[in-house]
MARTILUM-261984 format. One line per 2 residues: number of its first residue (from 1); for each residue x negated, y, z of N, C-alpha, C. Coordinates in nm, 2 decimals. Example, Ala and Ser with C-alpha at 12.3 -4.5 7.8 and 13.67 -1.06 7.14 Angstrom:
<nodes>
1> -1.32,-0.57,0.78,-1.23,-0.45,0.78,-1.32,-0.33,0.78; -1.28,-0.22,0.71,-1.37,-0.11,0.71,-1.29,0.00,0.79 $
</nodes>
This chain:
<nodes>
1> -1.43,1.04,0.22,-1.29,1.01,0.25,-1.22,1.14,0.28; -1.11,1.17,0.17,-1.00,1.32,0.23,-0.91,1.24,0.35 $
3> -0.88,1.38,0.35,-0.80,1.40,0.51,-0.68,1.34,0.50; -0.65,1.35,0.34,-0.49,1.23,0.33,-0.58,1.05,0.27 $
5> -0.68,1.05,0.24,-0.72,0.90,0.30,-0.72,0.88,0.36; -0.73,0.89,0.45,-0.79,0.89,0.62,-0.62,0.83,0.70 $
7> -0.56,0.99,0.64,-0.41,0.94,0.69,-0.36,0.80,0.62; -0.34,0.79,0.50,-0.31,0.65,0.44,-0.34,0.53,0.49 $
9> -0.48,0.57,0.58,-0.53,0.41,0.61,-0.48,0.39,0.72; -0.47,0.51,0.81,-0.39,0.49,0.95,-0.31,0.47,0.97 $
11> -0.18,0.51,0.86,-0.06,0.46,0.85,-0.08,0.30,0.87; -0.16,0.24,0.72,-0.15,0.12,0.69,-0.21,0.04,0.87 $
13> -0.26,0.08,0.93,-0.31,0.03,1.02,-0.22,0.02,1.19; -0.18,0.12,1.18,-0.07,0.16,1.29,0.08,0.04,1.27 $
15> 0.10,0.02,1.08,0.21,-0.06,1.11,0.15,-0.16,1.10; 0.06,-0.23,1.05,0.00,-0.38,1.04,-0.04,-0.46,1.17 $
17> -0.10,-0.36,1.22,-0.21,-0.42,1.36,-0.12,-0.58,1.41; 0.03,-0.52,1.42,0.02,-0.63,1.54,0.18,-0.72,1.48 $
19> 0.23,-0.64,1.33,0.24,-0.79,1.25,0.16,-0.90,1.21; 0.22,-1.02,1.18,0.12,-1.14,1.15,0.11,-1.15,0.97 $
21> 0.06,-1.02,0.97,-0.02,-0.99,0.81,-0.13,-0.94,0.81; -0.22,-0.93,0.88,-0.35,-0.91,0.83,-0.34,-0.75,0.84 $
23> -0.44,-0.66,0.92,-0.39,-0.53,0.94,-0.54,-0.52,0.84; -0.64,-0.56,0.84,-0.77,-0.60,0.78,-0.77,-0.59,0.60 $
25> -0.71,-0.65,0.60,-0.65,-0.70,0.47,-0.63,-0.60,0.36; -0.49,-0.51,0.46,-0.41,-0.43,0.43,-0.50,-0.28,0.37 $
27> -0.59,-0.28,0.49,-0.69,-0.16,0.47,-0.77,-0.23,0.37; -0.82,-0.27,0.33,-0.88,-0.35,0.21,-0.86,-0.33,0.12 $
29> -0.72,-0.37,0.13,-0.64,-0.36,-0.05,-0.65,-0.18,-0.07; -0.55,-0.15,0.04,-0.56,-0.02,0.04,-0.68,0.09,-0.06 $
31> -0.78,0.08,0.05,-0.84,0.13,0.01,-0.93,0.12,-0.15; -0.92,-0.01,-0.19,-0.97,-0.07,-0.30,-0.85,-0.03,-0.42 $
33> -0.71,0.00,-0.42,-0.65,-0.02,-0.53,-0.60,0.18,-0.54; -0.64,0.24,-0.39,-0.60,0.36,-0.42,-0.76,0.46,-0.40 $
35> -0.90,0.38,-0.43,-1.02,0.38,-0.46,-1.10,0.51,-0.40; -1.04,0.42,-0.28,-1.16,0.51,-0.16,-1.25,0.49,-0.17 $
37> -1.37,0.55,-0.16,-1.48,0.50,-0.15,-1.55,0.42,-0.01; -1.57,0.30,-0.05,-1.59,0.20,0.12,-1.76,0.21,0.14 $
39> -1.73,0.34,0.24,-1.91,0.39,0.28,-1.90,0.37,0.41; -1.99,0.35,0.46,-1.98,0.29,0.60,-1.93,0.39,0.69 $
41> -1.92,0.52,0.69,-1.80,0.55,0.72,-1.68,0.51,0.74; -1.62,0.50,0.62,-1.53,0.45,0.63,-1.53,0.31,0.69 $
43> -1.61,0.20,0.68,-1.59,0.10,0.69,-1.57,0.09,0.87; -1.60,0.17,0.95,-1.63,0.21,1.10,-1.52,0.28,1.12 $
45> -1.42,0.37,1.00,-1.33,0.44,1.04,-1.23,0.31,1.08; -1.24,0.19,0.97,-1.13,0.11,0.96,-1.09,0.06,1.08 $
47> -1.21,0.04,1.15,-1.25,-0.04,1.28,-1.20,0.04,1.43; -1.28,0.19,1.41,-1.23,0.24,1.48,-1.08,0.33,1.52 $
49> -1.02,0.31,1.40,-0.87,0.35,1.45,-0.81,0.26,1.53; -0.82,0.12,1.57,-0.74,0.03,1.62,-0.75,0.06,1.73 $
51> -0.84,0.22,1.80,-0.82,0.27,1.93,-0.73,0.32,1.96; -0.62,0.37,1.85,-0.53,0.47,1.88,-0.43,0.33,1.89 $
53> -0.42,0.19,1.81,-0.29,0.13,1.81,-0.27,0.03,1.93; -0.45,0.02,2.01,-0.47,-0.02,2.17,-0.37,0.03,2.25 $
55> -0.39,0.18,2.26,-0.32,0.28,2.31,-0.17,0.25,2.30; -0.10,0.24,2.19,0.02,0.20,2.17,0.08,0.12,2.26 $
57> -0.01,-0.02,2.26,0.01,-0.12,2.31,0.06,-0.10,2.50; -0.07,-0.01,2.56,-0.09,0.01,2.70,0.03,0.12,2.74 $
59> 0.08,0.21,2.61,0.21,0.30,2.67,0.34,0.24,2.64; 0.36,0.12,2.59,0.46,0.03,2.58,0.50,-0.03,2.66 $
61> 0.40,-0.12,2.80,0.41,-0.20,2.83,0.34,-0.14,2.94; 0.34,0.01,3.02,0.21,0.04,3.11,0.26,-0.01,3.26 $
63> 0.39,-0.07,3.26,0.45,-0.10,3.41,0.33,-0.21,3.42; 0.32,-0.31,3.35,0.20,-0.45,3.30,0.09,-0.41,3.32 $
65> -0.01,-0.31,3.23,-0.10,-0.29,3.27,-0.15,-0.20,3.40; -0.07,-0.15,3.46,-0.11,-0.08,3.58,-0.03,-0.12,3.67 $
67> -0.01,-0.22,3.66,0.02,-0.34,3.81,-0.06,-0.42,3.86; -0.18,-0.31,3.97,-0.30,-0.35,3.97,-0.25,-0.45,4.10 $
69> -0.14,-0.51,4.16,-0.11,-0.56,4.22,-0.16,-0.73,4.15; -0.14,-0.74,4.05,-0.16,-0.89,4.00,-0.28,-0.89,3.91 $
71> -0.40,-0.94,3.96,-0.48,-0.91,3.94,-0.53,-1.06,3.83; -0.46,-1.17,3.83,-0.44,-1.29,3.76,-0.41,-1.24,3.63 $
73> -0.33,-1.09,3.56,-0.32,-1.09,3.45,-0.44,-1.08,3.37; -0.53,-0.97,3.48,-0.67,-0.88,3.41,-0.76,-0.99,3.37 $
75> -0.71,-1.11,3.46,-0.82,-1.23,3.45,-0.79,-1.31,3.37; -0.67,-1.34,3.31,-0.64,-1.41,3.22,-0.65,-1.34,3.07 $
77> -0.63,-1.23,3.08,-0.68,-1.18,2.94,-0.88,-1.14,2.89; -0.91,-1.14,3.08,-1.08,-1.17,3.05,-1.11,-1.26,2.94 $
79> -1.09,-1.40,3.01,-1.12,-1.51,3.01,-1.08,-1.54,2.87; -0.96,-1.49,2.75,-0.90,-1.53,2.62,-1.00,-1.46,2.55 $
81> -1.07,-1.34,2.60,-1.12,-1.26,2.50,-1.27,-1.30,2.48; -1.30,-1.37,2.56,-1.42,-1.44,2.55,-1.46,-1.53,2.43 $
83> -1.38,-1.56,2.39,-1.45,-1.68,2.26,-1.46,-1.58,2.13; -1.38,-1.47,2.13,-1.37,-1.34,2.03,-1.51,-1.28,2.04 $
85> -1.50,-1.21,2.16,-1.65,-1.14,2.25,-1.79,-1.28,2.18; -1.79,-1.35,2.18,-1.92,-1.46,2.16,-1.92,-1.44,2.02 $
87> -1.78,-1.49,1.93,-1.83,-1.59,1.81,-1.81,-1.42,1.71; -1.75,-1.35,1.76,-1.77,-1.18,1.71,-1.90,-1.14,1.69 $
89> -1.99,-1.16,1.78,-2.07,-1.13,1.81,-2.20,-1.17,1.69; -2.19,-1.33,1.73,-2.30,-1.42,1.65,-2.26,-1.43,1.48 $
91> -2.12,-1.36,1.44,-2.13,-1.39,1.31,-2.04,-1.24,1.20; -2.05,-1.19,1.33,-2.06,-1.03,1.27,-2.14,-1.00,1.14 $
93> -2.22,-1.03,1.06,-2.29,-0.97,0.91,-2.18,-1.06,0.84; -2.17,-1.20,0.86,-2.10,-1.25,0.79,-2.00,-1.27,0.78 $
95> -1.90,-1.18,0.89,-1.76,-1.09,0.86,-1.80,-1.02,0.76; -1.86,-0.92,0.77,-1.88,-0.80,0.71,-1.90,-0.81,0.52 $
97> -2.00,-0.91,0.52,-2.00,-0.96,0.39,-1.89,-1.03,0.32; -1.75,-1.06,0.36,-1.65,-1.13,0.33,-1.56,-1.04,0.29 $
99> -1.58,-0.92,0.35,-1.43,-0.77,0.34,-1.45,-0.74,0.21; -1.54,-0.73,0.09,-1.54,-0.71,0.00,-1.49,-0.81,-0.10 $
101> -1.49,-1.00,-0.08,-1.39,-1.05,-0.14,-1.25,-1.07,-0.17; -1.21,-0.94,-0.26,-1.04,-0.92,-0.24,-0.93,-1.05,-0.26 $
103> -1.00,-1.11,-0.35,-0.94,-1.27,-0.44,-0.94,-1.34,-0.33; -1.04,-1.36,-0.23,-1.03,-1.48,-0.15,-0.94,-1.43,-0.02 $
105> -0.94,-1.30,0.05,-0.87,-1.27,0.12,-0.73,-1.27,0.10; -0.67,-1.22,-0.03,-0.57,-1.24,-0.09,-0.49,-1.35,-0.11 $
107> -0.59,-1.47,-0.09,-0.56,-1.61,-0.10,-0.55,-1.65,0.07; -0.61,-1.61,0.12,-0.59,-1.61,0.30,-0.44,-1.57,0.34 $
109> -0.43,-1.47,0.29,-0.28,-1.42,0.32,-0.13,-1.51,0.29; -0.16,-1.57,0.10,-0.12,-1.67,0.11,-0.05,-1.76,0.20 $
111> -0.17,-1.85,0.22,-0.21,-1.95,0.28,-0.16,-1.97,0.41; -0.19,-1.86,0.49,-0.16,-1.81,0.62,0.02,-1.77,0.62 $
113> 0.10,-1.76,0.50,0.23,-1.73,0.49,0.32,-1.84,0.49; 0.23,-1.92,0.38,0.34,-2.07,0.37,0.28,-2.14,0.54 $
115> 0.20,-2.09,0.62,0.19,-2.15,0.78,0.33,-2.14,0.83; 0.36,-1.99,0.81,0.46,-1.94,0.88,0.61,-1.98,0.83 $
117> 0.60,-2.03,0.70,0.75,-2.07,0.68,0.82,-2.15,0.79; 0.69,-2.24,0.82,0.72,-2.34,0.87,0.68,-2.34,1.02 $
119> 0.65,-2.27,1.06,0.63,-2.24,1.22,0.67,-2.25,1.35; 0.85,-2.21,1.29,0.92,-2.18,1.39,0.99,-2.36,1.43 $
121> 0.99,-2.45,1.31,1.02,-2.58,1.29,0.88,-2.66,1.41; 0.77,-2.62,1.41,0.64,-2.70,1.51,0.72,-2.70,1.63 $
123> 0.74,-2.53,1.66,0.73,-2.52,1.81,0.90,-2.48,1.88; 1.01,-2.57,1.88,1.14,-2.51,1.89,1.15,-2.55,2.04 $
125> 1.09,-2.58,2.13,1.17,-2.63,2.27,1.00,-2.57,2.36; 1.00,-2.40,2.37,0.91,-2.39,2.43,0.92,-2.38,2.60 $
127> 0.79,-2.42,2.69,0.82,-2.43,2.83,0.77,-2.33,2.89; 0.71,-2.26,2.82,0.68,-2.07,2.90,0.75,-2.00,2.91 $
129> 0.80,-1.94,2.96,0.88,-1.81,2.90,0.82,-1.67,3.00; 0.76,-1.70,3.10,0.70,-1.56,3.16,0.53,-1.53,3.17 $
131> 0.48,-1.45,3.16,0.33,-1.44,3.12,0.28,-1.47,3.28; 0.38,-1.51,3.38,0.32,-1.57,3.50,0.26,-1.68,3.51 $
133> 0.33,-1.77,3.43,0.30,-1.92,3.35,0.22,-1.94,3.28; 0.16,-1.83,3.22,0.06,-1.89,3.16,-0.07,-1.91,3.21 $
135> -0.12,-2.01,3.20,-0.23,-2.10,3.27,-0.41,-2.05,3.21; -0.48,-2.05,3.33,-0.58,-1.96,3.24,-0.67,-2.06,3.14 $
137> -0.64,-2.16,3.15,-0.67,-2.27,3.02,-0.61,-2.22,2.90; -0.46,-2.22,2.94,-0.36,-2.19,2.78,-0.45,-2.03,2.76 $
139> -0.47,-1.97,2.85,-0.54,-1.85,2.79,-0.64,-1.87,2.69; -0.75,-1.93,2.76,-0.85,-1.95,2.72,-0.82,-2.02,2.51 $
141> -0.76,-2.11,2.50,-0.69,-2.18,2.40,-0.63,-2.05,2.31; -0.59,-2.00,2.38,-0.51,-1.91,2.29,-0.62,-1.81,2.19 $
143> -0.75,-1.74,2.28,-0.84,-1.68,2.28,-0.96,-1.75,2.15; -0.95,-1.87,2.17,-1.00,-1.93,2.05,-0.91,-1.95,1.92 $
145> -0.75,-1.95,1.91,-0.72,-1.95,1.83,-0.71,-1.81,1.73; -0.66,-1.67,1.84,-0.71,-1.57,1.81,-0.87,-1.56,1.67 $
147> -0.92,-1.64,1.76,-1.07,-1.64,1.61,-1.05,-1.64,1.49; -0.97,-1.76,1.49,-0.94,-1.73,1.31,-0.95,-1.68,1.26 $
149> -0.89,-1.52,1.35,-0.87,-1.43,1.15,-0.99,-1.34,1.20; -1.07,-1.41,1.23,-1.26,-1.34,1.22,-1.29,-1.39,1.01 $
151> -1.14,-1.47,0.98,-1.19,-1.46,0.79,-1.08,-1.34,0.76; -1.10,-1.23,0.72,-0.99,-1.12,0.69,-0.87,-1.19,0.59 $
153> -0.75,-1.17,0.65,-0.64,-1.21,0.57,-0.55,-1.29,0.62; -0.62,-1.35,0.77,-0.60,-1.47,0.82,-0.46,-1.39,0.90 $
155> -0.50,-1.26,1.00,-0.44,-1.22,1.09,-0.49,-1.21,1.21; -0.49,-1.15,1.31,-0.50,-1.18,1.43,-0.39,-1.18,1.54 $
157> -0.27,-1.12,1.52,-0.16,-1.13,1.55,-0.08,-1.27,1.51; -0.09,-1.28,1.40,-0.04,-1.42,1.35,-0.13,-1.56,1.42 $
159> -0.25,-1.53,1.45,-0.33,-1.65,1.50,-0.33,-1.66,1.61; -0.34,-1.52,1.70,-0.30,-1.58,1.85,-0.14,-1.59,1.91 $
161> -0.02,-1.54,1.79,0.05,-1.59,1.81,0.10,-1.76,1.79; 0.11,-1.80,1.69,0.05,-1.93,1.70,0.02,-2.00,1.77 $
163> -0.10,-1.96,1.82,-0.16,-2.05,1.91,-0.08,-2.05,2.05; -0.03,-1.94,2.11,0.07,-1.96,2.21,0.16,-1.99,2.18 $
165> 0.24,-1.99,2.12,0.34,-2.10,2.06,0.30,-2.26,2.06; 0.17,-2.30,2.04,0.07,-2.41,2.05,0.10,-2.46,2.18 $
167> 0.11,-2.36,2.29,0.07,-2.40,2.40,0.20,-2.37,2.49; 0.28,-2.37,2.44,0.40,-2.34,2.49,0.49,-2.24,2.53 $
169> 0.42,-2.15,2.45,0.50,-1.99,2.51,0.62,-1.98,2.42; 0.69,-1.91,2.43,0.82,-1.87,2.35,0.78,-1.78,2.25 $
171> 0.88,-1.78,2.18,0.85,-1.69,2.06,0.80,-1.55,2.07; 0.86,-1.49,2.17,0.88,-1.35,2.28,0.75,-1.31,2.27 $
173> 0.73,-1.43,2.41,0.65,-1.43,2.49,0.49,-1.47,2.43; 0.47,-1.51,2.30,0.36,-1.58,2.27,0.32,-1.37,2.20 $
175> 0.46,-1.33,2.13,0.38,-1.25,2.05,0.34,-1.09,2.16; 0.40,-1.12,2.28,0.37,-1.00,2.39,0.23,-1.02,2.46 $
177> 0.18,-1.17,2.47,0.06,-1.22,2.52,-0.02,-1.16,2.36; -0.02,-1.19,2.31,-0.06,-1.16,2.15,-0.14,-0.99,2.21 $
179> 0.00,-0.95,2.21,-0.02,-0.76,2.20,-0.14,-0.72,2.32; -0.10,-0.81,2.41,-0.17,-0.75,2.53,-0.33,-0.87,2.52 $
181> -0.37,-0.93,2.46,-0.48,-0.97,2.43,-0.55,-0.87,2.32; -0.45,-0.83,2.29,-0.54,-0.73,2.16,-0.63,-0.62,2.22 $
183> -0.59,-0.56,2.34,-0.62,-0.44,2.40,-0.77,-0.47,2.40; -0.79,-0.58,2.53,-0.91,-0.56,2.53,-1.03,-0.65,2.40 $
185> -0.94,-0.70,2.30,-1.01,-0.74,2.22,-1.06,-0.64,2.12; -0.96,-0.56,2.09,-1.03,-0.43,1.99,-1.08,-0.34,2.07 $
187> -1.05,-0.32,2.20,-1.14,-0.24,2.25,-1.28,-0.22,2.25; -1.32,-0.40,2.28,-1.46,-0.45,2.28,-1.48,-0.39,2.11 $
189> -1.41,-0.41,1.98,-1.49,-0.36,1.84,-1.48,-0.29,1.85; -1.37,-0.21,1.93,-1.44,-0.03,1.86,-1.52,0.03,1.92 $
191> -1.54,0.01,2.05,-1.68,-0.01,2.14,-1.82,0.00,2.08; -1.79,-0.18,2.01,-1.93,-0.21,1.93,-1.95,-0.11,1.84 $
193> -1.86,-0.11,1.78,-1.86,-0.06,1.62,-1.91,0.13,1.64; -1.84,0.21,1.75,-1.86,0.31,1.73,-2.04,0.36,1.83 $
195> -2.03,0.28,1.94,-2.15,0.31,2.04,-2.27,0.24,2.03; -2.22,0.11,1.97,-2.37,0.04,1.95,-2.38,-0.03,1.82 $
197> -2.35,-0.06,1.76,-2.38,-0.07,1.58,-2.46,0.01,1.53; -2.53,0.00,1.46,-2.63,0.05,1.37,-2.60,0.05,1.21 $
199> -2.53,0.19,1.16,-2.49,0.18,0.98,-2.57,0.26,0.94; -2.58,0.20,0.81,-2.65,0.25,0.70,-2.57,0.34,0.66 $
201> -2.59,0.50,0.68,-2.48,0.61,0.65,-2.60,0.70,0.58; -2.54,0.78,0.46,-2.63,0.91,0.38,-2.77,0.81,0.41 $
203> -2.82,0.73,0.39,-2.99,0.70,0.36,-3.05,0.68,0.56; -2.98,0.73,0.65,-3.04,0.71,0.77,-2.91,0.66,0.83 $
205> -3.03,0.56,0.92,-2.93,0.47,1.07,-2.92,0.53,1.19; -2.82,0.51,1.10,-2.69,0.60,1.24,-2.57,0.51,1.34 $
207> -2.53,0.56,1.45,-2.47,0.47,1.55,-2.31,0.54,1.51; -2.23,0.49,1.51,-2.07,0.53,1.50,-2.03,0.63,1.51 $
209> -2.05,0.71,1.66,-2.07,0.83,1.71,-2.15,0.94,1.63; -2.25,0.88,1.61,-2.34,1.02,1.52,-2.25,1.04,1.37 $
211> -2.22,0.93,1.31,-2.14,0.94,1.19,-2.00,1.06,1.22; -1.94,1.01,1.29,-1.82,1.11,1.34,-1.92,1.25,1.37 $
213> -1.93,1.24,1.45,-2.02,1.38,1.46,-2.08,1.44,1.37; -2.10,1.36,1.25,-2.18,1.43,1.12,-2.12,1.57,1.08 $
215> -1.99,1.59,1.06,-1.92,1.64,0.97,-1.77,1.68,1.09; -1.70,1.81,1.05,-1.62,1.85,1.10,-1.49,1.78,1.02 $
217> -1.50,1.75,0.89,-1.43,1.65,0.82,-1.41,1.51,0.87; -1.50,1.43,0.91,-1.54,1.30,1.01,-1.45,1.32,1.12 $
219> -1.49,1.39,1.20,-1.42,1.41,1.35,-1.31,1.47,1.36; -1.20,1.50,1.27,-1.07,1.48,1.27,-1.03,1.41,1.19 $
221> -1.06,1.35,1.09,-1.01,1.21,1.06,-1.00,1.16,1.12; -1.14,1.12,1.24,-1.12,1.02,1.36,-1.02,1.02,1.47 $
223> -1.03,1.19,1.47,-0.90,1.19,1.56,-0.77,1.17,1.54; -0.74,1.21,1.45,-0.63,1.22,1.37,-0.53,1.07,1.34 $
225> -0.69,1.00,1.28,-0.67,0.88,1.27,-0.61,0.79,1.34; -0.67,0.81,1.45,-0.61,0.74,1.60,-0.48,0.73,1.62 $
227> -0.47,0.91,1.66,-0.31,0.99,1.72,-0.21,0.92,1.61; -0.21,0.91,1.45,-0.13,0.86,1.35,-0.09,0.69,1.40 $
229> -0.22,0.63,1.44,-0.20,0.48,1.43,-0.12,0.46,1.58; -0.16,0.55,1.66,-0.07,0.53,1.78,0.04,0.53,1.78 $
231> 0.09,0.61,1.69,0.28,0.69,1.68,0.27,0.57,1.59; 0.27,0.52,1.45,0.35,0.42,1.40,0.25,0.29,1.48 $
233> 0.18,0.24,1.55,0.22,0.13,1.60,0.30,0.10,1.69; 0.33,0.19,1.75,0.46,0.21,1.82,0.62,0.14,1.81 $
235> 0.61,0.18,1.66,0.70,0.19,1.59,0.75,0.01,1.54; 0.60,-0.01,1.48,0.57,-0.09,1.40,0.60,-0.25,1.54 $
237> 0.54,-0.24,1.62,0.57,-0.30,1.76,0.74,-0.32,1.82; 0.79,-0.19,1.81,0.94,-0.27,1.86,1.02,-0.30,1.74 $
239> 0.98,-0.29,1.63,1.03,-0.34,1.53,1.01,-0.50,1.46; 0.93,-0.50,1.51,0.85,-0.65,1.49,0.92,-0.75,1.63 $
241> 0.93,-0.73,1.74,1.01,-0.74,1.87,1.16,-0.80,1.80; 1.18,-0.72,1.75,1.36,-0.75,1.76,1.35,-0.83,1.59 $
243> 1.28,-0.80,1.53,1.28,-0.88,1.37,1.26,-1.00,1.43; 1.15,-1.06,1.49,1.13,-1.20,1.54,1.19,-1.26,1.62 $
245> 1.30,-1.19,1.70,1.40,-1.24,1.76,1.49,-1.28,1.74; 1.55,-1.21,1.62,1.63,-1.19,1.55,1.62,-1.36,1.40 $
247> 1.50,-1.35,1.33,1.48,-1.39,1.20,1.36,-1.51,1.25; 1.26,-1.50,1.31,1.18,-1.56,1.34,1.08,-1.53,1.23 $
249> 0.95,-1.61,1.23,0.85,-1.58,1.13,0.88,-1.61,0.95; 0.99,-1.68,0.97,0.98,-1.71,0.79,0.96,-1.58,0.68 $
251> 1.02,-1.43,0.77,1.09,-1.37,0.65,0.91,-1.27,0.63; 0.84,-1.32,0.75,0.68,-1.28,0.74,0.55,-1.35,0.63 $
253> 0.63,-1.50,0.63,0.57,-1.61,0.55,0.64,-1.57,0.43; 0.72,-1.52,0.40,0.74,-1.49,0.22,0.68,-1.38,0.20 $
255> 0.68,-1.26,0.30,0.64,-1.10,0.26,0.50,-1.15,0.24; 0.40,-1.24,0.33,0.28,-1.21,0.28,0.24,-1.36,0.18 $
257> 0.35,-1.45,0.14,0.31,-1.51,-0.01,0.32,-1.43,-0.12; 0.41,-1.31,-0.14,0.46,-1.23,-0.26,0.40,-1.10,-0.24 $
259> 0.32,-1.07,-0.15,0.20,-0.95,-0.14,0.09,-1.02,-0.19; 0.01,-1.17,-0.16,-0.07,-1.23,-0.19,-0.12,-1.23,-0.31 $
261> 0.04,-1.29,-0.36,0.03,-1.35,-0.55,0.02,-1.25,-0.64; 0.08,-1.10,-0.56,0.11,-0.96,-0.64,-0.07,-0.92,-0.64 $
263> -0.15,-0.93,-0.52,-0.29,-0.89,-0.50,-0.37,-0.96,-0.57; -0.33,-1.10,-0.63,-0.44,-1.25,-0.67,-0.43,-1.15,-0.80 $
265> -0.29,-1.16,-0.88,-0.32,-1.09,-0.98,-0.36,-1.02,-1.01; -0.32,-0.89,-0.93,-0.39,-0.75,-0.96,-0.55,-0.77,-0.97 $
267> -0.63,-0.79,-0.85,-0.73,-0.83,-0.88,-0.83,-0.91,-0.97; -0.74,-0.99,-1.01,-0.78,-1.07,-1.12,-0.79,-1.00,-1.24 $
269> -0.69,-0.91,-1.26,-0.71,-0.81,-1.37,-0.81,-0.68,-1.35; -0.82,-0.63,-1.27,-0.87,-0.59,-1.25,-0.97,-0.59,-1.14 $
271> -1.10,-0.66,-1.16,-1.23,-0.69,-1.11,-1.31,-0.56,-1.06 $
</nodes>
C-alpha cells in the first residue's frame, strides 16, 4: 500500500466513521475499485485507523469525557459495549470472511437506506433528551443494536443510532450517545486488532504491531493514517450534527440507495 493509499483510505474513513453509511463498506469499495491490494496489512490498517477518528470523538466532546465527576456515564457506556465486546469476539473469522463480498455488502447498504427513509416517521415524540436519562438498560439495548453492522454495510452509526431512537432518545441525542459509544467500542478493535490478533503477513504470524514495525513505509502510514482520520472526522462529525438537525435521516437513506445500486452494478460488471 503507497503513502497516497493509505491517505485515500483515511480520508474515506475519517468522513464515514460516524455517518450512518457504513465507514467498512466504504473502505471496501475503495480499496477494491481504486485496486489496493487487501494484504493483511492493510486489512489491520483499515481497522486500525478508527484510532485516530476515536480521538476526534474525545477532543469534541472532552468537557464529557473528563468529567470524572459522573461516573454513571463511564458505566453506562461499559455496560453498551458489552454485547459488541462478546458477539465481536465469538464471530470475528466470520466477519472477516464477509469483507470480501462486495455484491452483498452493497445490498446491505441498500437495504439499510430505504430503513432510513423511513425512520424519522417510527420515532417523532422522543422522551430523552439528555444523556443523564439514559437508563443503563436503554444502554445496554442500544449496545445490542449497535451489533448489527458486525454484517459490513449495515453501519454502526446508523444501528446504534436507531436503536436509541428505539428507546427514546432524540434525534440529537441518540446520534451523540452513538459517538460516544464508539470510543470505547473501537477502541477495544484496534486494541484487538493491533496487540493481540494474529495475521498472516509476508508468509509469517505476526501481531499488528510487528506488521507496523516491519517497514518505515508501514509506520507512517499508520501514523499518518490516524492524524488524517482525526482532522476529517472532525469535520465529518459537526457536519453530520447540523445535516441531521436540520434534514433528518432521509437525505442519508437516498445517498446510500444510489451508492448501493451504482456499487451492485459496478460490481456485477466487473467480478
Amino acid at each position: 500500500m503507497t503513502a497516497l493509499q493509505a491517505i485515500l483510505i483515511a480520508i474515506v474513513e475519517g468522513l464515514t466513521e460516524y455517518l450512518p453509511v457504513s465507514s467498512t463498506a466504504h473502505m471496501i469499495f475503495t480499496s477494491s475499485i481504486f485496486q489496493i491490494q487487501e494484504d493483511e496489512f492493510v486489512k489491520m490498517y483499515q481497522v486500525s485507523i478508527q484510532f485516530g477518528a476515536i480521538l476526534a470523538v474525545v477532543a469534541l466532546y472532552w468537557k464529557k469525557f473528563f468529567d470524572f465527576t459522573s461516573i454513571r456515564f463511564y458505566l453506562k457506556l461499559a455496560v453498551a459495549v458489552i454485547p459488541a465486546l462478546v458477539l465481536g469476539f465469538l464471530l470475528d473469522d466470520k466477519i472477516e470472511a464477509i469483507m470480501g463480498e462486495t455484491i452483498s455488502i452493497a445490498v446491505m447498504l441498500i437495504v439499510g437506506g430505504v430503513v432510513l427513509l423511513f425512520i424519522d416517521r417510527f420515532f417523532q415524540q422522543p422522551k430523552v433528551e439528555k444523556e443523564e436519562n439514559i437508563s443503563f438498560l436503554k444502554a445496554f439495548i442500544i449496545g445490542f443494536w449497535q451489533c448489527l453492522a458486525m454484517m459490513p454495510g449495515t453501519s454502526r452509526s446508523a444501528a446504534s443510532i436507531v436503536g436509541g431512537m428505539q428507546q427514546g432518545l432524540s434525534r440529537k441525542l441518540a446520534a451523540e450517545f452513538s459517538f460516544f459509544l464508539a470510543v470505547p467500542t473501537m477502541l477495544a478493535v484496534t486494541v484487538y486488532s493491533v496487540l493481540v490478533k494474529d495475521w498472516e503477513y509476508q508468509g509469517v504470524e505476526q501481531k499488528g504491531y510487528e506488521m507496523i514495525m516491519a517497514s518505515s513505509e508501514n509506520l507512517n502510514n499508520f501514523i499518518f493514517g490516524n492524524v488524517i482520520a482525526f482532522v476529517v472526522a472532525i469535520i465529518a462529525i459537526k457536519f453530520f450534527i447540523g445535516i441531521l438537525q436540520k434534514y433528518g435521516f432521509k437525505i442519508w437513506g437516498w445517498y446510500r440507495i444510489i451508492v448501493g445500486l451504482i456499487l451492485v452494478a459496478y460490481f456485477t460488471l466487473n467480478p
